[in-house]
N, CA, C and O atoms as a MOPAC input file, in Angstrom:
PM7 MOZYME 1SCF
protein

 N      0.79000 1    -1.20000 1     0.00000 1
 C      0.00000 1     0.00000 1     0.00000 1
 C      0.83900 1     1.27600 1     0.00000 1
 O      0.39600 1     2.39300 1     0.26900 1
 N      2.07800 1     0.99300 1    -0.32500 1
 C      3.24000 1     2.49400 1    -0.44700 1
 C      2.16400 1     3.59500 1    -1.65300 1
 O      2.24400 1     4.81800 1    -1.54100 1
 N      1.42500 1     3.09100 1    -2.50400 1
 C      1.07800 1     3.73700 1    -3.41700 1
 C      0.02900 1     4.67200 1    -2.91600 1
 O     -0.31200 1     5.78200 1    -3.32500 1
 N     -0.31500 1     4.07400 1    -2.10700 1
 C     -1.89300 1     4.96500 1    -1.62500 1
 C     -1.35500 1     6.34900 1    -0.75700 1
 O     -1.48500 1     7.57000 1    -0.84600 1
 N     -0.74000 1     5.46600 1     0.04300 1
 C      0.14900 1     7.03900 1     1.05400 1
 C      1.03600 1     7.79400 1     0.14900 1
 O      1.15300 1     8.95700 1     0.53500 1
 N      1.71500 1     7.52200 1    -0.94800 1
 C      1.84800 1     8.20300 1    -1.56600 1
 C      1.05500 1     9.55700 1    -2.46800 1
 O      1.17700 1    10.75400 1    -2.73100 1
 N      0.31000 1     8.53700 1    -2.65900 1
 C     -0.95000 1     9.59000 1    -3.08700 1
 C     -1.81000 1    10.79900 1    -2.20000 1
 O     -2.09500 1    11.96500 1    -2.47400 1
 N     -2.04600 1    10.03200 1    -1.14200 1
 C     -2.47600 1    10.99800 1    -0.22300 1
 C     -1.56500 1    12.15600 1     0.15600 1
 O     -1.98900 1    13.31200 1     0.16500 1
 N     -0.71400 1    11.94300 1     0.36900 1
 C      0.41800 1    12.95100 1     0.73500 1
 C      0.97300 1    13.39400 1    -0.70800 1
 O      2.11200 1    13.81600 1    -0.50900 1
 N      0.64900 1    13.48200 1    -2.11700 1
 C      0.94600 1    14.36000 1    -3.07900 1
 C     -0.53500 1    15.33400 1    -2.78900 1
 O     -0.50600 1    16.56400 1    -2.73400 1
 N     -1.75300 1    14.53100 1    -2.63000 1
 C     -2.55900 1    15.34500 1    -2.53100 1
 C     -2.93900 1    16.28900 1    -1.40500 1
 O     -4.03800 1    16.83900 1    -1.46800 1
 N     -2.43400 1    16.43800 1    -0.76500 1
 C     -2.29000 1    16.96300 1     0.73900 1
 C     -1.26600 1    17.91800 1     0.58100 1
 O     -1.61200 1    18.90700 1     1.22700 1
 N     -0.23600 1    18.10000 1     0.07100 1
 C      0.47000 1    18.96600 1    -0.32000 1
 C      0.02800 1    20.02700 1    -1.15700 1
 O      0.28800 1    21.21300 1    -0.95100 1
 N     -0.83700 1    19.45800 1    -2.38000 1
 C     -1.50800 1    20.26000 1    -3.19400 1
 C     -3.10300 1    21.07300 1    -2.34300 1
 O     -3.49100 1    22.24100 1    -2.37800 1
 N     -3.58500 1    20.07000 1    -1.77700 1
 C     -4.69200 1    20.99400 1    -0.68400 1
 C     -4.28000 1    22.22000 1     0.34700 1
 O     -4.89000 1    23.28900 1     0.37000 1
 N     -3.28600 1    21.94200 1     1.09500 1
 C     -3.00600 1    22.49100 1     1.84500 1
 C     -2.37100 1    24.20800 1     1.75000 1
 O     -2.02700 1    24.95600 1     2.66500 1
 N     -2.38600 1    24.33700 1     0.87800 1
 C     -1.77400 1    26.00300 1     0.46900 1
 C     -3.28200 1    26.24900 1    -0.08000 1
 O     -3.55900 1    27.44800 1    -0.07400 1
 N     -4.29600 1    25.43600 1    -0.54000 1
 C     -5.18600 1    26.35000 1    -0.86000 1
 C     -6.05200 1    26.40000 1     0.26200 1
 O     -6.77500 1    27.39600 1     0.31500 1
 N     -6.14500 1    25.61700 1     1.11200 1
 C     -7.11400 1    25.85400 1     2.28700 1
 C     -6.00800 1    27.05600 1     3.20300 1
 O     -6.53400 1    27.35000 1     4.27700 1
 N     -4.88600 1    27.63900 1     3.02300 1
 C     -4.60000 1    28.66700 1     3.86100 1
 C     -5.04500 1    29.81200 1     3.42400 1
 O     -5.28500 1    30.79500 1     4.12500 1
 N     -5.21600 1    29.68700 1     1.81700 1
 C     -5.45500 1    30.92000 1     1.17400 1
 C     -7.17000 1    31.53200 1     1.62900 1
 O     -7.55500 1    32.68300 1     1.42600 1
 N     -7.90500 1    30.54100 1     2.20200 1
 C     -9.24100 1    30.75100 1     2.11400 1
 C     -9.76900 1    31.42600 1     3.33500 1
 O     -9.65600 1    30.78600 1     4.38000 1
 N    -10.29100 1    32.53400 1     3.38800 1
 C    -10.37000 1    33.90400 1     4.41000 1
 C    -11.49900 1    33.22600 1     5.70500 1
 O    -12.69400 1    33.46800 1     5.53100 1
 N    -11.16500 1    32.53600 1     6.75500 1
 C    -12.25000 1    32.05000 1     7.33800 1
 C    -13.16700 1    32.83700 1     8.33400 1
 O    -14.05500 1    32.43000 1     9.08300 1
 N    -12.70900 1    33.99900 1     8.12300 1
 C    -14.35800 1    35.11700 1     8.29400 1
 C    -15.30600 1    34.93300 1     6.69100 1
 O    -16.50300 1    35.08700 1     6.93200 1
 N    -15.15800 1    34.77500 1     5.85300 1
 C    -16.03700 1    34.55200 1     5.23000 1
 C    -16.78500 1    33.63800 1     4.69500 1
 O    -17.83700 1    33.81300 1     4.08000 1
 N    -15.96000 1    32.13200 1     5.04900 1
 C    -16.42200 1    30.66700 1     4.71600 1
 C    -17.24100 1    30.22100 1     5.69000 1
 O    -16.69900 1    29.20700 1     6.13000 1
 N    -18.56100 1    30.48200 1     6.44900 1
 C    -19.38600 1    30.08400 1     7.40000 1
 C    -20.77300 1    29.83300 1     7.08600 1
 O    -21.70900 1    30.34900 1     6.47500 1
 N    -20.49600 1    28.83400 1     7.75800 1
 C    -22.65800 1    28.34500 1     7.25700 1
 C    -23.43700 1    29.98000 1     7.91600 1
 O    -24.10900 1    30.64900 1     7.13100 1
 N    -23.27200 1    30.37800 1     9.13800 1
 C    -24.34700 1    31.21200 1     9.14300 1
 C    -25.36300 1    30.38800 1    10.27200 1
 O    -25.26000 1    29.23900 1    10.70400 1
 N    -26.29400 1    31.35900 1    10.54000 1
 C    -27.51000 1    31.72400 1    10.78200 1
 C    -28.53200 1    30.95200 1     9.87800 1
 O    -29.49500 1    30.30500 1    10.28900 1
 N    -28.11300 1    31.15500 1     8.43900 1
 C    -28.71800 1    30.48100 1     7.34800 1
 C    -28.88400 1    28.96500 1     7.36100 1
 O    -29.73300 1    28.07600 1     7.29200 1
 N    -27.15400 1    29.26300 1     7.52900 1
 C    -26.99200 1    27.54100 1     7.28200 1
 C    -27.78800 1    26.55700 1     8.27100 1
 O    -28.32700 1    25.52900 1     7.85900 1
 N    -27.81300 1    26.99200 1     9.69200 1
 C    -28.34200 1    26.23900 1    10.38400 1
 C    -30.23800 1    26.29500 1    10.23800 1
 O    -31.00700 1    25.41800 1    10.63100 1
 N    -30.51700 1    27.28800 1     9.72200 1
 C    -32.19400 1    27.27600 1    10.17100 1
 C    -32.70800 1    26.25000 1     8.70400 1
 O    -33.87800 1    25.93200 1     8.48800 1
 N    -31.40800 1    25.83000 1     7.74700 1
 C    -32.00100 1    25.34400 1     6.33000 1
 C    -31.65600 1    23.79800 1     6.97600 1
 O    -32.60000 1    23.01300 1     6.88900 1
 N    -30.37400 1    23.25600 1     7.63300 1
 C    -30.28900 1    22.41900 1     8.19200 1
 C    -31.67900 1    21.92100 1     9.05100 1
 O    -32.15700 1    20.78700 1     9.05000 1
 N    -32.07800 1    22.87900 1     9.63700 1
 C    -33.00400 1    22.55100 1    10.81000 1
 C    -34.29600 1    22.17000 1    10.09900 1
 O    -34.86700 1    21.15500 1    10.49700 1
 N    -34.78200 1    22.81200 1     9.17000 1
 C    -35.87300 1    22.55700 1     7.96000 1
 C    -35.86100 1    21.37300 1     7.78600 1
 O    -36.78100 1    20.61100 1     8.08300 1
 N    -34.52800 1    20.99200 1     7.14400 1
 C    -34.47600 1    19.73300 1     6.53700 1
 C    -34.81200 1    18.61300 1     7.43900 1
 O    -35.46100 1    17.65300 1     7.02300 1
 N    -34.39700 1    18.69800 1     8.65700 1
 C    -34.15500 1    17.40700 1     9.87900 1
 C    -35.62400 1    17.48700 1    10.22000 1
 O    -36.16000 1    16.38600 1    10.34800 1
 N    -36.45200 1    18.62500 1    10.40900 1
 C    -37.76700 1    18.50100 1    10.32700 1
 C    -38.41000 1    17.87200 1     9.62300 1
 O    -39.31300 1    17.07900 1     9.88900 1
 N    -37.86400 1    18.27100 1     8.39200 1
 C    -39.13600 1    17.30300 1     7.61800 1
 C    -38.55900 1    16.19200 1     7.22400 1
 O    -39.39100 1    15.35900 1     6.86500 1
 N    -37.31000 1    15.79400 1     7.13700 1
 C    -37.24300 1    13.85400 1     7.40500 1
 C    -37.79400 1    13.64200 1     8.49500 1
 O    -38.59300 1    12.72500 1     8.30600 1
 N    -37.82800 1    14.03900 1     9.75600 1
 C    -38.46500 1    13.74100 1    10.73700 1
 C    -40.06300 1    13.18100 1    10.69200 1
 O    -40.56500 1    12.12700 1    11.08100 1
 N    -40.59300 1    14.31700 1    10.07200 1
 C    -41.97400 1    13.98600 1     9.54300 1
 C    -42.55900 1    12.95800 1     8.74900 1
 O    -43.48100 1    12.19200 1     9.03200 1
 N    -41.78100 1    13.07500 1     7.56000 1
 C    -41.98100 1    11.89900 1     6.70600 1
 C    -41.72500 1    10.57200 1     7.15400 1
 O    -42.26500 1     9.57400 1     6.67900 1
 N    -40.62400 1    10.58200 1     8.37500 1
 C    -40.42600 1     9.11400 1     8.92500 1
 C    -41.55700 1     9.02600 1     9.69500 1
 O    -42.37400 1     8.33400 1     9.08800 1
 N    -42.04100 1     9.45300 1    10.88200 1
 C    -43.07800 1     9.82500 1    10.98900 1
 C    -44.84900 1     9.27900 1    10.40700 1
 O    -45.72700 1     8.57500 1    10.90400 1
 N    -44.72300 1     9.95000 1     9.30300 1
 C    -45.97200 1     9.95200 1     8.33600 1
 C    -45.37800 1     8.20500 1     7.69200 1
 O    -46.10500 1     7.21900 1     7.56400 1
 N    -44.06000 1     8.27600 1     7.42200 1
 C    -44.19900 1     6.24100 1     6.76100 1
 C    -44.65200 1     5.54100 1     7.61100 1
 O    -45.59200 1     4.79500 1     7.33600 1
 N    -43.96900 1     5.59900 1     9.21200 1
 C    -44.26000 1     4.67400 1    10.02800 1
 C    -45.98200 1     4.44500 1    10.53100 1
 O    -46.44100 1     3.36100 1    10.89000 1
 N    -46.60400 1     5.48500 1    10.46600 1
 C    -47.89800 1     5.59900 1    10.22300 1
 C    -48.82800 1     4.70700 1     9.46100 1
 O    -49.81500 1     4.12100 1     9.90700 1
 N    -48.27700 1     4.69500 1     8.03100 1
 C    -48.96700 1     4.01800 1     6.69200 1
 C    -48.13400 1     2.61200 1     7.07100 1
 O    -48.77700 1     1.90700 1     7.84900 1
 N    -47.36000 1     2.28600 1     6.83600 1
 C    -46.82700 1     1.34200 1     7.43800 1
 C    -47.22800 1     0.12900 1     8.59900 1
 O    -46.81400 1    -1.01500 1     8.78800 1
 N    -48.30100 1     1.03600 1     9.30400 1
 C    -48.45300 1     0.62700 1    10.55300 1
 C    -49.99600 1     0.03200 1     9.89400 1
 O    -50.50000 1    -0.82800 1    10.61600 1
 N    -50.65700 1     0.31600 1     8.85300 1
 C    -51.63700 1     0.58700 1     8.37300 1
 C    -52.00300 1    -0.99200 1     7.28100 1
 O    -53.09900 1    -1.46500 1     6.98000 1
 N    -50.85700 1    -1.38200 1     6.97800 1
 C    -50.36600 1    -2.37800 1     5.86200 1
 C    -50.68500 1    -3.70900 1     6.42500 1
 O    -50.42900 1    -3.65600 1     7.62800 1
 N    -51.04300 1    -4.65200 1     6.16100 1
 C    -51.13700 1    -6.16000 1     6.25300 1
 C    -50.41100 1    -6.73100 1     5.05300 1
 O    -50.39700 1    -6.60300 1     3.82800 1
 N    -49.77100 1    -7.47800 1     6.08100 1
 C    -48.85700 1    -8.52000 1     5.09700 1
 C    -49.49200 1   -10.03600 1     5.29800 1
 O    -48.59800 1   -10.87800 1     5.38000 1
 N    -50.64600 1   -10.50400 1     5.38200 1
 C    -50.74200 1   -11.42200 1     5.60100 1
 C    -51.38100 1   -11.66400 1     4.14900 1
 O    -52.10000 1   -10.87600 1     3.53500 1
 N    -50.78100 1   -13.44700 1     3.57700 1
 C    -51.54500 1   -13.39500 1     2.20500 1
 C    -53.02400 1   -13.93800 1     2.18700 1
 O    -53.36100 1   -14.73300 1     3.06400 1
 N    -53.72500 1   -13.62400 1     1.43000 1
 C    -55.18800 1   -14.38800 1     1.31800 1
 C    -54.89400 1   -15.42500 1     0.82500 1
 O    -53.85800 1   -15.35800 1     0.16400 1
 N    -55.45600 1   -16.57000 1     0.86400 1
 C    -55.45300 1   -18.03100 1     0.27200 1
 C    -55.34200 1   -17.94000 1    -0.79200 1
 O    -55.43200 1   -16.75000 1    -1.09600 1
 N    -55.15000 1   -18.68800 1    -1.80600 1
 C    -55.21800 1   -19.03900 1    -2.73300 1
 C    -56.68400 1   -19.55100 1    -3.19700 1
 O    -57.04400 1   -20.50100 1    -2.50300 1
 N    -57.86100 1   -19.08000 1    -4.43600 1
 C    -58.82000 1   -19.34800 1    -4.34000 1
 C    -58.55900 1   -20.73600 1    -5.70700 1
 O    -57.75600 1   -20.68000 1    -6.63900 1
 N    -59.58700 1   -21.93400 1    -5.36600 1
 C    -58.97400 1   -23.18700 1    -5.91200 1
 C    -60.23900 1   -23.01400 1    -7.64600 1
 O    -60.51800 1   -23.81100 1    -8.54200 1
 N    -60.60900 1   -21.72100 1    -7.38600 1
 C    -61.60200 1   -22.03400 1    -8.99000 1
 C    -61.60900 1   -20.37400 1    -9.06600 1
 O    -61.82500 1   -19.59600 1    -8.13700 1
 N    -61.27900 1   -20.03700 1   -10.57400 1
 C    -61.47300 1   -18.90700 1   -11.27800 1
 C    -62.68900 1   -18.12700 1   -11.05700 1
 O    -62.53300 1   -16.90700 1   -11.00100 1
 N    -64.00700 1   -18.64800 1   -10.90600 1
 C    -65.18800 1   -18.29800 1   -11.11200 1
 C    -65.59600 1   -17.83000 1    -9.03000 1
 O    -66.20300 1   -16.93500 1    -8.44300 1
 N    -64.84800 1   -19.02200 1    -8.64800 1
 C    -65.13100 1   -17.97700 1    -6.94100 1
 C    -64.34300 1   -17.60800 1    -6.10300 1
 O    -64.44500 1   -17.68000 1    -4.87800 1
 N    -63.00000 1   -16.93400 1    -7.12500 1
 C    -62.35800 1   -15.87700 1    -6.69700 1
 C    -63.12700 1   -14.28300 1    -7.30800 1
 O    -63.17800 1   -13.22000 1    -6.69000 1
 N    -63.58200 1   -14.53900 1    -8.49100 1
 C    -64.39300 1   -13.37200 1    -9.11700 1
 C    -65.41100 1   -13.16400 1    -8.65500 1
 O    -65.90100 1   -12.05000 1    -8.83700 1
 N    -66.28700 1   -14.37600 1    -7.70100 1
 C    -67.44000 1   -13.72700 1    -7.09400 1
 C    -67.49800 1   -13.30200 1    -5.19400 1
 O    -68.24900 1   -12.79500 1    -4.36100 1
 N    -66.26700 1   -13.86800 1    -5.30700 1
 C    -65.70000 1   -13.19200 1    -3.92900 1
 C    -65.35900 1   -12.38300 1    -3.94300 1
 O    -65.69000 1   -11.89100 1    -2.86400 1
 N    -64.56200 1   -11.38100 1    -4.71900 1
 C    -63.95100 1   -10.14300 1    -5.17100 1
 C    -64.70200 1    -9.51800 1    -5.40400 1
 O    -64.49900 1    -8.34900 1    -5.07800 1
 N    -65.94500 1    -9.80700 1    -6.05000 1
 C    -66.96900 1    -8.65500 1    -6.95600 1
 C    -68.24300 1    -8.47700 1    -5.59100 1
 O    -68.76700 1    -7.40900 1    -5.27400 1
 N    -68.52600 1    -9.87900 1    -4.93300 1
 C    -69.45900 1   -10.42200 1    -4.08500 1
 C    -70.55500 1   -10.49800 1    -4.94600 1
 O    -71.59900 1   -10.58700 1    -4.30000 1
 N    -70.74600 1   -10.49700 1    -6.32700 1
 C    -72.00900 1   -10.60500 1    -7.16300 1
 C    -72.07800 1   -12.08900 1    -7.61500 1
 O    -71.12000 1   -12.75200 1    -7.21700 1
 N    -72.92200 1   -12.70500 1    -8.29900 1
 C    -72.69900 1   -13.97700 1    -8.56100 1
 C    -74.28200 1   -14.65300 1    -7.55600 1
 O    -74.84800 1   -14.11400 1    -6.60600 1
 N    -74.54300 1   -15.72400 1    -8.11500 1
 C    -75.76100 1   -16.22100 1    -8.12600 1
 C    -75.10700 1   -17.16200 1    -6.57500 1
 O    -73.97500 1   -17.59900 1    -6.36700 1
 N    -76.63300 1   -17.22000 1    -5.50600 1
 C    -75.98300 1   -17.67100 1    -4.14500 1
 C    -76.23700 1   -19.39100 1    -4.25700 1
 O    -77.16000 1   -19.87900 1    -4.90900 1
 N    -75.44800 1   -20.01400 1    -3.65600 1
 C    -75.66300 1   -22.00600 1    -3.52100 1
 C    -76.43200 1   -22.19900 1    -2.90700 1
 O    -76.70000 1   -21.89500 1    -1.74500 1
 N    -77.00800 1   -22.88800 1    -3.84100 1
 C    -77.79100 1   -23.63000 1    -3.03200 1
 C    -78.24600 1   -23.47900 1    -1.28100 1
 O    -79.28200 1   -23.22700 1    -0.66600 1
 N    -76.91800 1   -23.77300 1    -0.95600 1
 C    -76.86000 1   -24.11800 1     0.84300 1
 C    -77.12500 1   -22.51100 1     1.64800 1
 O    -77.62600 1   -22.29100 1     2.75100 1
 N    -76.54500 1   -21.48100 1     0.56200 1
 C    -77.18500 1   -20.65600 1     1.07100 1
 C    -78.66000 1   -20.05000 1     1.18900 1
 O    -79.14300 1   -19.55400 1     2.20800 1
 N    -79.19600 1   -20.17000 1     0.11400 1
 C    -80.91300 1   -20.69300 1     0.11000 1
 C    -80.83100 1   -19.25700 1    -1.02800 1
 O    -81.84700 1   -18.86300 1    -1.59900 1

């Protein structure tokens, strides 16, 4: 791994004179920066929130398998002529 530290340290040489050059009274998030930060964490907040909600809402359990074409469609629709046994 001589190659990698090599690398890092050509590039670190080359960073380092430009991060002195850079005036750090003027490179600051701000006032700004934090109330847009704070926005943001709000509303992931929310939306996690609002998923865990719908989420909570969901059934994962499967329905059977229906063993004839004709009374899965009249179970689904509930229309369809009643048996006999039901009178």
């Amino acid at each position: 791994m001589p190659d990698m530290s090599a690398s890092v340290s050509l590039a670190m040489t080359h960073l380092v004179p430009l991060a002195q050059e850079v005036d750090k009274n003027k490179v600051t998030p701000g006032v700004l920066g934090f109330i847009v930060f704070a926005v943001m964490a709000l509303a992931v907040w929310g939306l996690m929130k609002s998923m865990n909600k719908h989420m909570g809402k969901v059934s994962f359990e499967e329905t059977p398998p229906a063993e004839d074409g004709a009374a899965a469609t009249t179970a689904a629709t509930g229309k369809g002529k009643p048996s006999p046994a039901q009178g």
